[in-house]
HTML snippet that shows the backbone in 3Dmol.js (N, CA, C, O; Angstrom):
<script src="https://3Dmol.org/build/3Dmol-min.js"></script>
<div id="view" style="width:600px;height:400px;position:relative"></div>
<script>
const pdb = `
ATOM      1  N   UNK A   1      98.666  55.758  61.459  1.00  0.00           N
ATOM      2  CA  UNK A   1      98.003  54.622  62.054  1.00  0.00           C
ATOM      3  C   UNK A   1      96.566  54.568  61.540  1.00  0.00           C
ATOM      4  O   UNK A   1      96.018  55.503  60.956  1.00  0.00           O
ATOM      5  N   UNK A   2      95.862  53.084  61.880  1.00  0.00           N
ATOM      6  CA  UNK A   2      94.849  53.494  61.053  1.00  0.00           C
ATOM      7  C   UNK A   2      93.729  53.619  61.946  1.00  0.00           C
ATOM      8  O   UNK A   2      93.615  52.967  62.984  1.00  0.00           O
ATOM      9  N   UNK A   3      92.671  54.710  61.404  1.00  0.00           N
ATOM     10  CA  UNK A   3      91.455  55.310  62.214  1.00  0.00           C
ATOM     11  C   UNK A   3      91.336  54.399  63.204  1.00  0.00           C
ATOM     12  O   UNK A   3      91.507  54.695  64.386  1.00  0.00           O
ATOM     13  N   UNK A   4      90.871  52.595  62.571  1.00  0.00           N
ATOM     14  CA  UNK A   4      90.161  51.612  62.845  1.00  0.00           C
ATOM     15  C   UNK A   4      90.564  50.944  64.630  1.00  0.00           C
ATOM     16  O   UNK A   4      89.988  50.351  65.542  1.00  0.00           O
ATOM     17  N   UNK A   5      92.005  51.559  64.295  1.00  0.00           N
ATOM     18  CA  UNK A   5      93.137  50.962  65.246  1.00  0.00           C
ATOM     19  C   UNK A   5      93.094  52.098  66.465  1.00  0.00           C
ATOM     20  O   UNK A   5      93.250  51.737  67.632  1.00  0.00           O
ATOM     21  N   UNK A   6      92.889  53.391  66.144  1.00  0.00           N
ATOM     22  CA  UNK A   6      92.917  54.284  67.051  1.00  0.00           C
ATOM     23  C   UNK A   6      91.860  54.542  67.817  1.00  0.00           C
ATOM     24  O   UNK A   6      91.880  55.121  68.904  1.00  0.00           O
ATOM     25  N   UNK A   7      90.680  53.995  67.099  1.00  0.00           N
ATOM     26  CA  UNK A   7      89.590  54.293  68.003  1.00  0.00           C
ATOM     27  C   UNK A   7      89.247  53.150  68.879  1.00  0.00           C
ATOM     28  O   UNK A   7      88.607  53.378  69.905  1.00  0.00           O
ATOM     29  N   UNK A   8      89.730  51.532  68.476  1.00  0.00           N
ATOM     30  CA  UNK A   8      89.811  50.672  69.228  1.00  0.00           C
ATOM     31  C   UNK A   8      90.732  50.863  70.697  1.00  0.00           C
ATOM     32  O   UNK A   8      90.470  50.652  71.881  1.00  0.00           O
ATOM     33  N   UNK A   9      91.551  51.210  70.200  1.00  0.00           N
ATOM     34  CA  UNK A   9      92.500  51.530  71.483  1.00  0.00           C
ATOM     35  C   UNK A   9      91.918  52.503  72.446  1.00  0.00           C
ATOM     36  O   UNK A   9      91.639  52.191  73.604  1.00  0.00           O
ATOM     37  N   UNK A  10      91.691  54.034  71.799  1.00  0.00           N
ATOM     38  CA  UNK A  10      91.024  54.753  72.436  1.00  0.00           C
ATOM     39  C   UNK A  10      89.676  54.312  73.526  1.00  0.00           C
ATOM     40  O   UNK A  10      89.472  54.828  74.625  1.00  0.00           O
ATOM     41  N   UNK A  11      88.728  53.061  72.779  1.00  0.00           N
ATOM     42  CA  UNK A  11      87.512  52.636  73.443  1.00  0.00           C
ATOM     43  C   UNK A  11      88.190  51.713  74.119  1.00  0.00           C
ATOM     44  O   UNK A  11      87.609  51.734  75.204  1.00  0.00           O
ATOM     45  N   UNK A  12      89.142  50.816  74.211  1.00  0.00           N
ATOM     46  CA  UNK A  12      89.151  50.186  75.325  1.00  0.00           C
ATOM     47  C   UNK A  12      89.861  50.931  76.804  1.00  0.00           C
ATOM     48  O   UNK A  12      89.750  50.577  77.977  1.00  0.00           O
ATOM     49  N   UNK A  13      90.610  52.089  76.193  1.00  0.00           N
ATOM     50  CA  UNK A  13      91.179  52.850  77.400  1.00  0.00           C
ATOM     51  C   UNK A  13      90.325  53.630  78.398  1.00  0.00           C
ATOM     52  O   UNK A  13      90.676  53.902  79.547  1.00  0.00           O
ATOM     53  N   UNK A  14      88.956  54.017  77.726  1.00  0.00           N
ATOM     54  CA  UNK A  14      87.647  54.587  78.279  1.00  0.00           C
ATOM     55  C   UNK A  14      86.829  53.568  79.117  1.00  0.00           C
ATOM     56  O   UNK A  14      86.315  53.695  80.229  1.00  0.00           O
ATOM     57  N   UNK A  15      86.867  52.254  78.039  1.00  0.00           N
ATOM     58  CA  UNK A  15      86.278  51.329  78.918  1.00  0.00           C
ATOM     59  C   UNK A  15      87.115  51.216  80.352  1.00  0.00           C
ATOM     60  O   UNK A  15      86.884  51.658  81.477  1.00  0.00           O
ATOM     61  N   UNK A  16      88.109  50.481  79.835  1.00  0.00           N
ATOM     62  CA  UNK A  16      88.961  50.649  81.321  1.00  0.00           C
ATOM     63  C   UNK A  16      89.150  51.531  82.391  1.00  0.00           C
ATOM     64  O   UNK A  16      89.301  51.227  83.574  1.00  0.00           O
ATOM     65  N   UNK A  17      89.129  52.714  81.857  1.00  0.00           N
ATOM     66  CA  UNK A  17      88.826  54.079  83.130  1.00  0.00           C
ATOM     67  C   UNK A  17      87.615  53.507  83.757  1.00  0.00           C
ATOM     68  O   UNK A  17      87.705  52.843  84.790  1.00  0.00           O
ATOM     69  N   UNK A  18      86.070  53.826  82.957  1.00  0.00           N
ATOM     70  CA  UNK A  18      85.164  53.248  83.361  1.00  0.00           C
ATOM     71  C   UNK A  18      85.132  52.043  84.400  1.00  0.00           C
ATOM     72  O   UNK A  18      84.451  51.999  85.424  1.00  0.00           O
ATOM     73  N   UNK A  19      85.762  51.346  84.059  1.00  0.00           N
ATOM     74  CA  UNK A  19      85.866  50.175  84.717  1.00  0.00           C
ATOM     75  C   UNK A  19      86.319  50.532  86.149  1.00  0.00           C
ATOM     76  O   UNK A  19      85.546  50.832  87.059  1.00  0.00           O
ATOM     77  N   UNK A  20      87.376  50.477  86.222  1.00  0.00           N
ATOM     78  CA  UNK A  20      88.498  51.851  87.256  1.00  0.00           C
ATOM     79  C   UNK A  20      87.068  52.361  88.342  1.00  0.00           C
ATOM     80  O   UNK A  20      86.724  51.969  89.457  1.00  0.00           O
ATOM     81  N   UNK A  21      86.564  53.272  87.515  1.00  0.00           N
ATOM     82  CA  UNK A  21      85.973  54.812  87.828  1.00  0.00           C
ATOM     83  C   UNK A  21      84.902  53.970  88.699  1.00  0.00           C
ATOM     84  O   UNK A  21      84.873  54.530  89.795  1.00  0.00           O
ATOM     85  N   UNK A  22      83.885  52.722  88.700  1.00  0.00           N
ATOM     86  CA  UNK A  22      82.525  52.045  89.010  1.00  0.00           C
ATOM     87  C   UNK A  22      83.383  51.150  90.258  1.00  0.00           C
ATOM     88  O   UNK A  22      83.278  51.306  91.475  1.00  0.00           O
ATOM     89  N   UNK A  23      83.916  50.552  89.803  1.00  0.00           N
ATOM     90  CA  UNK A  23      84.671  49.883  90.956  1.00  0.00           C
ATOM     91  C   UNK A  23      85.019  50.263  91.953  1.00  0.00           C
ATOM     92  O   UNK A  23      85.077  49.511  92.926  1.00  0.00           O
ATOM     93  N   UNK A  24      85.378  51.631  92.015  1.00  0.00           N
ATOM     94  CA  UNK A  24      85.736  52.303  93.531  1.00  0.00           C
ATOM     95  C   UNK A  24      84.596  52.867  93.594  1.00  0.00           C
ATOM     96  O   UNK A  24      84.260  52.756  94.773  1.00  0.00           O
ATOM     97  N   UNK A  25      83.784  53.417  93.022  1.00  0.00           N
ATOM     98  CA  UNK A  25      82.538  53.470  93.845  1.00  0.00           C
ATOM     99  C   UNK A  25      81.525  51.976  94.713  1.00  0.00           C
ATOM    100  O   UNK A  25      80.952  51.765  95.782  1.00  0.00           O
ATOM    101  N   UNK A  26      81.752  51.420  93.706  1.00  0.00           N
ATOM    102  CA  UNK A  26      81.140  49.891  94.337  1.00  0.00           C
ATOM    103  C   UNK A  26      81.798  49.812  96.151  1.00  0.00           C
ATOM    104  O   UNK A  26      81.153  49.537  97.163  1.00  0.00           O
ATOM    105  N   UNK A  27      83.288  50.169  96.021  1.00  0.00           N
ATOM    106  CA  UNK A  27      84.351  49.455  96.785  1.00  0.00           C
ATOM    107  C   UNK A  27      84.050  50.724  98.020  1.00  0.00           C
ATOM    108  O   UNK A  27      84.104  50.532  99.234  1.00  0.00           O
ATOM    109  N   UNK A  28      83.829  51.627  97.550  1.00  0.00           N
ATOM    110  CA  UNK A  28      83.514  52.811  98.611  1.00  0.00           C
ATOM    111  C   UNK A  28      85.365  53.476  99.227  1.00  0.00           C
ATOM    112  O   UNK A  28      85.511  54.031 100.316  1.00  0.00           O
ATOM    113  N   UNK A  29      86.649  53.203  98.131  1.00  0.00           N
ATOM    114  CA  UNK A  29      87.745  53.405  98.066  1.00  0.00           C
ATOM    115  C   UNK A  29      88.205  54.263  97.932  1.00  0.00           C
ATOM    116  O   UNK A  29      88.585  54.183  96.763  1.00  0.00           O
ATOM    117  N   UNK A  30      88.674  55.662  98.498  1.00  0.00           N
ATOM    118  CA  UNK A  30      89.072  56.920  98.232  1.00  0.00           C
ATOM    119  C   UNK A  30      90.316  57.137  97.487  1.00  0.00           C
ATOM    120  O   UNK A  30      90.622  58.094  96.776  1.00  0.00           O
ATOM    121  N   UNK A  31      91.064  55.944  97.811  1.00  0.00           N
ATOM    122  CA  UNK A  31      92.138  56.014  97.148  1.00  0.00           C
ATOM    123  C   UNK A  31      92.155  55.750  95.755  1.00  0.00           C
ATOM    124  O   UNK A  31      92.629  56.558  94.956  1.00  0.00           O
ATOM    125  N   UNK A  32      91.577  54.473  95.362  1.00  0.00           N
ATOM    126  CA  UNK A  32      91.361  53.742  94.100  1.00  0.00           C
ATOM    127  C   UNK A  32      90.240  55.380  93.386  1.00  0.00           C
ATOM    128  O   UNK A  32      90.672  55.937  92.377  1.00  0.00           O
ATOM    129  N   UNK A  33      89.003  55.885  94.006  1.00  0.00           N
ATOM    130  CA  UNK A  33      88.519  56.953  93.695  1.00  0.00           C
ATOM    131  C   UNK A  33      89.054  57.710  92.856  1.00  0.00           C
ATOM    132  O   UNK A  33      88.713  57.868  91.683  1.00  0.00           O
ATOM    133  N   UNK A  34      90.065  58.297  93.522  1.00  0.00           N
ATOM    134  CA  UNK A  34      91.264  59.548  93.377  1.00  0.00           C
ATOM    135  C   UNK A  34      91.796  59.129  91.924  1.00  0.00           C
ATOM    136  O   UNK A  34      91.649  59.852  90.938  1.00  0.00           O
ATOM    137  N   UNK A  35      92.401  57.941  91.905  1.00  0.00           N
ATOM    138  CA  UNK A  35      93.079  57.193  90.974  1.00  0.00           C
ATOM    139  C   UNK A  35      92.353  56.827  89.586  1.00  0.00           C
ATOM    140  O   UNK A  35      93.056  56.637  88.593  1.00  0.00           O
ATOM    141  N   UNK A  36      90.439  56.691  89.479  1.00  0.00           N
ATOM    142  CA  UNK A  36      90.433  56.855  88.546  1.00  0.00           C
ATOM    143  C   UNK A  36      89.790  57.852  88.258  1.00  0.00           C
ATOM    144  O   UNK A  36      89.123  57.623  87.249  1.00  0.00           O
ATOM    145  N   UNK A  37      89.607  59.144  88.745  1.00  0.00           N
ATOM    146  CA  UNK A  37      88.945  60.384  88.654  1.00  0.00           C
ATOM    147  C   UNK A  37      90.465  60.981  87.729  1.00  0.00           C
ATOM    148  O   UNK A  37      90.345  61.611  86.678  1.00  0.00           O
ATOM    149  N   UNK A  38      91.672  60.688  88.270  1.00  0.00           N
ATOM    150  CA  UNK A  38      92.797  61.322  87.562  1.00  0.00           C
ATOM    151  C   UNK A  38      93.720  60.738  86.488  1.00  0.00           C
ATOM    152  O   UNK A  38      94.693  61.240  85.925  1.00  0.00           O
ATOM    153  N   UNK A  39      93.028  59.293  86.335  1.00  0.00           N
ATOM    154  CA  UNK A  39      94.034  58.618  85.427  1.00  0.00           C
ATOM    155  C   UNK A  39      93.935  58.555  83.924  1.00  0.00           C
ATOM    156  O   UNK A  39      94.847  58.184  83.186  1.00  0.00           O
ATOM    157  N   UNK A  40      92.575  59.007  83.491  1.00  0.00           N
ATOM    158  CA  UNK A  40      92.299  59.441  82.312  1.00  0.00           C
ATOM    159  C   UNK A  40      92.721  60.764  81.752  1.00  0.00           C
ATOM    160  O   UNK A  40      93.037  60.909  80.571  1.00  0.00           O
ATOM    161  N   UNK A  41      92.716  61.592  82.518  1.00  0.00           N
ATOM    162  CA  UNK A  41      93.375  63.433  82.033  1.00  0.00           C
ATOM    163  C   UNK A  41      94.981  63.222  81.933  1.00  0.00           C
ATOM    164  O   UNK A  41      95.669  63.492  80.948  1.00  0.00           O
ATOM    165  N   UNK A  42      95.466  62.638  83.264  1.00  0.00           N
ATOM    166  CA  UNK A  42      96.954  62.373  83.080  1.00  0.00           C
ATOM    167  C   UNK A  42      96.981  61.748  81.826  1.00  0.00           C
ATOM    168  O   UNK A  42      97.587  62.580  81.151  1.00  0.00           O
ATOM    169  N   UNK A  43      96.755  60.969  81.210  1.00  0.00           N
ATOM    170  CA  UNK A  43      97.064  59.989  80.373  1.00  0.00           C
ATOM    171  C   UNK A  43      97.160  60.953  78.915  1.00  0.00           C
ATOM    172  O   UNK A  43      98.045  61.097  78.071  1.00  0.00           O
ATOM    173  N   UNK A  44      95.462  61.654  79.127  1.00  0.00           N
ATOM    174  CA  UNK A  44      95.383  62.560  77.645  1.00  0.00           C
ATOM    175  C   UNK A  44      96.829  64.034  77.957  1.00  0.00           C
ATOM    176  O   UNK A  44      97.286  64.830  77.137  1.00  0.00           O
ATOM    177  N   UNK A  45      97.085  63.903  79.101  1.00  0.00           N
ATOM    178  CA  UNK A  45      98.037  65.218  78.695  1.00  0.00           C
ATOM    179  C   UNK A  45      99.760  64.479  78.808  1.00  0.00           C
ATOM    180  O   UNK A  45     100.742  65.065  78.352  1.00  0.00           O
ATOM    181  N   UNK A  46      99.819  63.329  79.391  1.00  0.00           N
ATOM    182  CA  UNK A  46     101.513  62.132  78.458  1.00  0.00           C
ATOM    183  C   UNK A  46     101.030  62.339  77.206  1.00  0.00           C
ATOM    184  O   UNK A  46     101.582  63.144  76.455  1.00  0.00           O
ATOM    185  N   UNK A  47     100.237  61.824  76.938  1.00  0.00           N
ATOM    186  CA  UNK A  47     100.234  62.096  74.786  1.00  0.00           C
ATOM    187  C   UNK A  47     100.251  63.382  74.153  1.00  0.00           C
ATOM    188  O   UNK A  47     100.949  63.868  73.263  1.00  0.00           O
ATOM    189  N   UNK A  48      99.304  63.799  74.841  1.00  0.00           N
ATOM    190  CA  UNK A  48      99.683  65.355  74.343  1.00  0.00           C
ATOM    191  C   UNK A  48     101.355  65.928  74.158  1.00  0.00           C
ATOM    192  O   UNK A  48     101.865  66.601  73.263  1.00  0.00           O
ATOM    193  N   UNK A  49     101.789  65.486  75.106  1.00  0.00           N
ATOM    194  CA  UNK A  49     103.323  65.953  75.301  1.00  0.00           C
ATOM    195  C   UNK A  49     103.768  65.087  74.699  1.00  0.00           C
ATOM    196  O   UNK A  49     104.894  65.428  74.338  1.00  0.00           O
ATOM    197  N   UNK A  50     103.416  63.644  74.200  1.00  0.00           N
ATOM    198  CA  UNK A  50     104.434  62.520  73.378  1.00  0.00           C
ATOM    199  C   UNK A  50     104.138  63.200  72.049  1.00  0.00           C
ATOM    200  O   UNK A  50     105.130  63.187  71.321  1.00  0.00           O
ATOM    201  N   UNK A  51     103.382  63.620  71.668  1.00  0.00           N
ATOM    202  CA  UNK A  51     102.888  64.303  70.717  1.00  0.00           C
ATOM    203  C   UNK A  51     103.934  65.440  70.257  1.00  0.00           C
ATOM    204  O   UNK A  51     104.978  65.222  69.642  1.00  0.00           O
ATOM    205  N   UNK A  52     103.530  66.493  70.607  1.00  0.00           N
ATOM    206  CA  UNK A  52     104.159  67.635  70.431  1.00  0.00           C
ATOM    207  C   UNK A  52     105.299  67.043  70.431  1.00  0.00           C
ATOM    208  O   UNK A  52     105.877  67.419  69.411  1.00  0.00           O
ATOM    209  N   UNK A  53     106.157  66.091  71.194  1.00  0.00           N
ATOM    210  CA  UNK A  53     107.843  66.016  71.070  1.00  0.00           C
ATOM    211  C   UNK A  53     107.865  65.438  69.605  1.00  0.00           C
ATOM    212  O   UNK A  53     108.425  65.967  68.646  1.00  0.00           O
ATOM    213  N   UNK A  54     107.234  64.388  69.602  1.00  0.00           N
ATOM    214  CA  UNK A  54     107.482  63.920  68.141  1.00  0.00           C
ATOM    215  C   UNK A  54     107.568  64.711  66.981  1.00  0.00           C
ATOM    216  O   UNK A  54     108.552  64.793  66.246  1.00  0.00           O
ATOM    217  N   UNK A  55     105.755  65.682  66.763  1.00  0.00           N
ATOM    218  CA  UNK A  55     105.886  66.743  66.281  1.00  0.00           C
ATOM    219  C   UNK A  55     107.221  67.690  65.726  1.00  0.00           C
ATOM    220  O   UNK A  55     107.487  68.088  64.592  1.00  0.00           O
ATOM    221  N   UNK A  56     107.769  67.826  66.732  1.00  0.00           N
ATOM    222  CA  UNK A  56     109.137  68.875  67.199  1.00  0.00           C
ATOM    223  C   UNK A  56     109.841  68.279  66.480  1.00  0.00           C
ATOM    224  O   UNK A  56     110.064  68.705  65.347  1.00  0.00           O
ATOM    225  N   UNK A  57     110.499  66.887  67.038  1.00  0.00           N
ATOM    226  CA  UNK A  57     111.571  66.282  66.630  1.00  0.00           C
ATOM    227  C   UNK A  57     111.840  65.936  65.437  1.00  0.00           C
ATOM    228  O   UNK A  57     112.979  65.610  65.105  1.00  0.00           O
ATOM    229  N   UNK A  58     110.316  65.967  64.208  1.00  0.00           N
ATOM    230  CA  UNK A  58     110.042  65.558  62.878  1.00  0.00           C
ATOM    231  C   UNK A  58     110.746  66.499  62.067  1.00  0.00           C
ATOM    232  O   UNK A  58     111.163  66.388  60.914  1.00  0.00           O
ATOM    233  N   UNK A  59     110.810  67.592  63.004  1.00  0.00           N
ATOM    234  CA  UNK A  59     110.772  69.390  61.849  1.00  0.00           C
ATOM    235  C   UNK A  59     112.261  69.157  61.559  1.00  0.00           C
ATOM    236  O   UNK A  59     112.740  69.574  60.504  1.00  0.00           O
ATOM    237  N   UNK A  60     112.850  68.643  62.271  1.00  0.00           N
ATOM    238  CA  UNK A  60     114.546  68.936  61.813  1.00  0.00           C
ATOM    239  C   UNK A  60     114.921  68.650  60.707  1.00  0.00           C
ATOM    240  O   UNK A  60     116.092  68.850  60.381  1.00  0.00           O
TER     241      UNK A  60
END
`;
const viewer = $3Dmol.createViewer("view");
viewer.addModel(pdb, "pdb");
viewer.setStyle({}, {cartoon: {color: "spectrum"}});
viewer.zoomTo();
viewer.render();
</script>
């Protein structure tokens, strides 16, 4: 894929946490809070694991 494409994606997924992350503070929301304090790590460790399977599945 290309760099150009990965880091676009990457910055809008940060933005969007961000986004997420200010909003429940604005909102004073524990729940929405929770949700974007954890939705960025979850996300980097699904790829991590989409990763490695692909990885895996290439070697055969």
């Amino acid at each position: 894929m290309n760099i150009k494409k990965i880091i676009a994606r990457e910055g809008l997924i940060i933005i969007g946490w961000g986004l997420l992350f200010i909003s429940s503070l604005l909102s004073k929301s524990e729940n929405l809070l929770l949700c974007a304090i954890f939705a960025y790590p979850v996300y980097i460790i699904i790829r991590f694991i989409a990763w490695a399977i692909r990885i895996l599945m290439s070697k055969d």
